[in-house]
N, C-alpha and C positions, 0 to 999 in steps of 0.2 A: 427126177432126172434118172435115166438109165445109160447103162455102156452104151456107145455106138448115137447118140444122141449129140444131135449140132446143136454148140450153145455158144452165147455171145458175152463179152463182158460188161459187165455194167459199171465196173469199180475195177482200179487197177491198183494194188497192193507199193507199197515201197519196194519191196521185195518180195521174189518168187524162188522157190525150190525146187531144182527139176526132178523129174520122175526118173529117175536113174536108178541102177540099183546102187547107186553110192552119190546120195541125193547131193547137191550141192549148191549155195546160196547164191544165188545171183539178185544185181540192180532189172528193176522191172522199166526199165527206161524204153528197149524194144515195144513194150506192148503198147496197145492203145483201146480203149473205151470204142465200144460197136465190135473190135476183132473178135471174130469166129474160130472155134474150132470142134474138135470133135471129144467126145469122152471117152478114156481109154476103161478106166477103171474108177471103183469107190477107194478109199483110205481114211483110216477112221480121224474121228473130231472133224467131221463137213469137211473134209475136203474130198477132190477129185482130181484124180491125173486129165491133165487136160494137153492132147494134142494142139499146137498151134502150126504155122508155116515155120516158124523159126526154131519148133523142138516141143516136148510135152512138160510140162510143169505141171508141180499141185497148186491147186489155186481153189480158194475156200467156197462154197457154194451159195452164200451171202454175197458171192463176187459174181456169179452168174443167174442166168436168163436160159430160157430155150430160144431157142433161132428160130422156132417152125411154128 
């Protein structure tokens, strides 16, 4: 996977962290399995900041797919 790359979810965690600079834990109850977004950036131990429609969160790379 790279920045700027559209990827899908395959697994939606209990919980997500958003990509802020004062990250903060939230319920993953918005998301859903197939939801698309975009990569903003890498961050280390597999995760990825992952733009979605509802905000960017880190979300683990065992948790995504490529869209294309």
């Amino acid at each position: 996977m790279e920045v700027g790359q559209k990827v899908r979810l395959v697994r939606v965690p209990p919980y997500v962290k958003t990509a802020d600079a004062m990250p903060m834990l939230r319920s993953s109850a918005f998301l859903e399995v197939g939801q698309e977004g975009f990569i903003l950036d890498r961050r280390p131990g597999n995760y990825w900041a992952v733009r979605f429609k509802q905000g960017a969160f880190l979300i683990d790379g065992g948790d995504l797919e490529a869209a294309d």
